[in-house]
C-alpha positions, -999 to +999 in steps of 0.1 A: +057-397-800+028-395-778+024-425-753+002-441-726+004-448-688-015-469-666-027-471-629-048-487-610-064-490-574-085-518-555-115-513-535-118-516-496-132-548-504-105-563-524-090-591-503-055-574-502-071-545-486-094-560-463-061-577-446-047-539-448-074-527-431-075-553-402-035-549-399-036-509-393-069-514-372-046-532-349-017-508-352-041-482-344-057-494-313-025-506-300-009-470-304-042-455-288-035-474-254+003-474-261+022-452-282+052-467-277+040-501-291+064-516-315+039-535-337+049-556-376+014-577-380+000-596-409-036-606-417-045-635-440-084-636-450-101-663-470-132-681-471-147-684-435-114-674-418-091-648-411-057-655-394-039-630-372+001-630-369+032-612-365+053-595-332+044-571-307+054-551-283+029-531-258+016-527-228-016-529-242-040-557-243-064-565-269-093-583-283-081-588-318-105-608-329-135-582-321-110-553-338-111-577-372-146-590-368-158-546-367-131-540-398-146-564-416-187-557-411-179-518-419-161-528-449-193-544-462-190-579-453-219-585-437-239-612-455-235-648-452-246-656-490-206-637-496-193-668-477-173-637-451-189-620-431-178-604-398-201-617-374-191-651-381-162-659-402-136-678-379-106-655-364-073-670-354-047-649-335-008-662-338+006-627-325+034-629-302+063-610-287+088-592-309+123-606-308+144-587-282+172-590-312+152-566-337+141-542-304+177-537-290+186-516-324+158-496-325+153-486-291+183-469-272+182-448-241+189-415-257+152-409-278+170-394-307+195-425-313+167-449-319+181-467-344+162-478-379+139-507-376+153-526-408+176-521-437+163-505-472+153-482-496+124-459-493+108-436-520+091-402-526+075-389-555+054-357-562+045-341-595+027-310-603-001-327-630-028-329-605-037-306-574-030-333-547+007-333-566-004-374-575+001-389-611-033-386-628-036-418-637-040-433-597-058-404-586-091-408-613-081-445-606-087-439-568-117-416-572-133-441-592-134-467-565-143-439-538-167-431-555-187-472-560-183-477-526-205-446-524-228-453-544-227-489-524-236-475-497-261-450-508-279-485-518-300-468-544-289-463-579-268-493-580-283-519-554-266-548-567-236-539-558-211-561-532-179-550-518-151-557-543-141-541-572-107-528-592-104-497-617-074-492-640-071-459-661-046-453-690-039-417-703-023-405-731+005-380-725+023-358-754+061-360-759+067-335-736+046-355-710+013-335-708-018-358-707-039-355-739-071-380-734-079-404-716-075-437-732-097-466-716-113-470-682-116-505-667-139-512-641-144-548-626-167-542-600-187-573-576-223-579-576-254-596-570-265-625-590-292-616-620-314-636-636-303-632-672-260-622-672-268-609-702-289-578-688-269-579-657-238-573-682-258-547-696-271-533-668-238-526-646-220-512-681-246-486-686-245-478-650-212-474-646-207-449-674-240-433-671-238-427-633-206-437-618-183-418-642-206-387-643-203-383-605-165-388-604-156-363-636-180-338-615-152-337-589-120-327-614-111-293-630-121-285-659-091-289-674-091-323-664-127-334-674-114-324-711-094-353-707-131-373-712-140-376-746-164-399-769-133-423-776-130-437-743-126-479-744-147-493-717-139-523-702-166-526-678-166-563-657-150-579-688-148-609-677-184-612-672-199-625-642-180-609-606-207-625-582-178-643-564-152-622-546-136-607-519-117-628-497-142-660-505-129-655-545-092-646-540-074-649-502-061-615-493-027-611-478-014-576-458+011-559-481+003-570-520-007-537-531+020-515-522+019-500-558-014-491-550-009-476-520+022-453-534+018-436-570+002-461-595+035-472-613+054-436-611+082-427-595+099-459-579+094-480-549+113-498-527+095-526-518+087-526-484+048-525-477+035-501-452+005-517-434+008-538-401+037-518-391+041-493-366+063-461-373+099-476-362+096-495-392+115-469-417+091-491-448+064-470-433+076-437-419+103-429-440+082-434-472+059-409-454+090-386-453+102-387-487+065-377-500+068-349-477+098-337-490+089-345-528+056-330-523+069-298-502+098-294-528+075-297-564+050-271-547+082-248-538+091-248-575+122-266-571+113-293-599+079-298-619+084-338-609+110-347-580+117-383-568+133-386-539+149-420-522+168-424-490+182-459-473+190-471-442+209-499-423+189-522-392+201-499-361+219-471-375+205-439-364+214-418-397+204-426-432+228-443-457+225-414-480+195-393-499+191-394-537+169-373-556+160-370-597+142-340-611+138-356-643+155-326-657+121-306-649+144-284-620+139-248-616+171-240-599+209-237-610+222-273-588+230-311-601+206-334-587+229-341-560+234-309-548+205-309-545+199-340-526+225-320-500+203-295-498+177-316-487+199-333-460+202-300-448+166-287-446+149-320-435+160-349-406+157-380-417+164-397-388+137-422-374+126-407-344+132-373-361+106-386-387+083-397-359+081-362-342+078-340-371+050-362-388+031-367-358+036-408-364+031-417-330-006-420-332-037-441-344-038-427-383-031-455-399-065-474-405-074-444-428-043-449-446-053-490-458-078-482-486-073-459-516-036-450-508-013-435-483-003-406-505-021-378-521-053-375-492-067-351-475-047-337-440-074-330-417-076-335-380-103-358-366-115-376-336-112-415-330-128-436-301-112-469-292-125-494-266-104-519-241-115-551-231-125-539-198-146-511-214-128-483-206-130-461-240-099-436-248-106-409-275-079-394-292-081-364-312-052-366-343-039-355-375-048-374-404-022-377-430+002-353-419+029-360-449+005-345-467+012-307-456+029-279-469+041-272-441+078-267-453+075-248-486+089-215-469+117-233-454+120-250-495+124-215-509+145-204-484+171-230-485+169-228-528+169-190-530+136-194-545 
């Protein structure tokens, strides 16, 4: 029997995400003056105010407050009338030093012993329905949201519009799990105050699917804008008026979208959020490394779908163990756990292992905090940061870098592919 799946994805201008932001803006700049930093920071945002806290460890010093104020203006909170703005919301920093308990596990004189910065599960996923190997669902979900902030910032189709918004899209999918239609589109999306709500409803509905949908089925294949039909349910701003929002509607907190940032309800998840933490933390780079596997392994033809989890103890150099499930979509003559061997084999899971072959030690995490960490766009890119005393570094790094398919040779090899 046919059925339906759901994603969805939050602006840059969500609350959650503005906190995101501001977290891996501050893991950024204190990698680009220090890549050793150990950094696990949290940002709160709410009417007037955003607060600063967690634990650090660097040689570098910061103005915090300026890093959050610029997050926040080139997010699109710029206007006092959206009771945030950048230039003079109040900014509270309670960093302070990270415990020497947590740092004596994960740092060791040997590089290659560092040890795991905390206990847990991690996840990978990867699936061959879409291009950038992401469930369908998130990525129209994501491209969606992309795409209004574009059209934000254009300023000139839809001028009304103000930084926060959500999308969901559910997808019908045939019994042997190959998407048929799209179902419904929902798109809540913050504005400017009209005169009548009723042809403000009017107005963002028709311009929603008359110019924001148009513009994102433009960039699928064709095999993909099929999925569009006449049938589509609409849900656009249904609860009516979205004048109030961002962090002056809902406060935003780091780390309450980690659905969001991983595959829109597929696969699995372990729980641990990945912004506001610097790659020590296994929460971050270890998810990285299981998408790289996933992703490396589905476009290798080992499995149409793969989902791969490893876990880890708080100062143990090797993993706890790998597990991996093909959802019987594998392509080669091994269980699921000889196959997870196989991947123990091929790929080093250990932390600083992680760190070195992704490239983790540097700033490319602020690009990571809005429209998820999985399924971009690897490209290499140069950043700018400025120190208190002036002095500017730039850094030239990899964005992305568990995106590549860097290992599908090395896939093949080790599958007899």
């Amino acid at each position: 029997m046919p059925y339906l799946f759901t994603s969805e994805s939050v602006s840059e201008g969500h609350p959650d995400k503005v906190a995101d932001q501001i977290s891996d803006a501050l893991i950024d700049n204190f990698l680009a003056f220090d890549k050793d930093s150990k950094v696990a920071c949290e940002t709160l945002v709410t009417t007037g105010l955003t607060v600063l806290s967690g634990e650090v460890k660097s040689e570098a010093y910061l103005d915090v407050q300026q890093i959050a104020r610029d997050v926040i203006n080139k997010i699109g909170y710029t206007k006092g009338e959206y009771m945030f703005d950048g230039n003079s919301c109040g900014v509270i920093s309670a960093i302070h030093e990270q415990s020497p308990d947590i740092n004596q596990g994960v740092d060791r004189g040997n590089p290659e012993e560092q040890g795991a910065g905390d206990q847990g599960m991690m996840f990978g996923y990867a699936t061959n329905e879409t291009d950038d190997y992401m469930p369908l669902a998130l990525n129209i979900s994501h491209k969606l949201l992309k795409e209004l902030a574009e059209l934000r910032r254009e300023n000139k189709e839809l001028t009304y519009l103000r930084p926060d918004a959500k999308s969901q899209v559910t997808i019908e999918y045939s019994d042997d799990n190959v998407p048929q239609r799209i179902d419904s589109i929902v798109v809540s999306t913050q504005h400017d105050d009209f005169d009548e709500e009723g042809k403000m409803l009017a107005k963002i509905k028709e311009d929603i699917i008359n110019i924001l949908i148009p513009r994102v089925k433009a960039q699928l294949k064709p095999e993909i804008q099929k999925l569009f039909n006449d049938k589509i349910k609409y849900h656009i701003n249904p609860t009516g008026k979205f004048v109030i929002g961002g962090p002056h509607g809902d406060t935003g907190l780091t780390g309450r979208k980690i659905i969001v940032d991983t595959y829109g309800g597929k696969g699995a998840h372990g729980g641990g959020a990945f912004s506001g933490k610097d790659p020590s933390k296994v929460d971050r780079s270890a998810a990285y490394a299981t998408r790289h596997i996933a992703k490396n392994m589905v476009a290798a033809g080992v499995a149409d779908e793969i989902l791969i989890q490893v876990s880890y103890a708080i100062g143990v150099v090797e993993p706890m163990g790998i597990f991996v499930n093909t959802y019987g979509k594998s392509h080669v003559d091994m269980s699921d756990g000889e196959i997870a061997e196989k991947v123990a084999e091929v790929f080093d899971m250990r932390p600083f292992a992680i760190e070195n072959r992704l490239k983790l030690r540097n700033p490319i995490y602020s690009e990571t905090a809005a429209y998820g960490h999985m399924g971009r766009k690897n490209e290499v890119v140069t950043k700018e940061f400025k120190a208190v005393d002036g002095t500017v570094v730039t850094k030239e790094v990899e964005l992305f870098p568990w995106e590549k398919l860097d290992y599908v040779d090395k896939v093949k090899e080790a599958f007899n592919i």
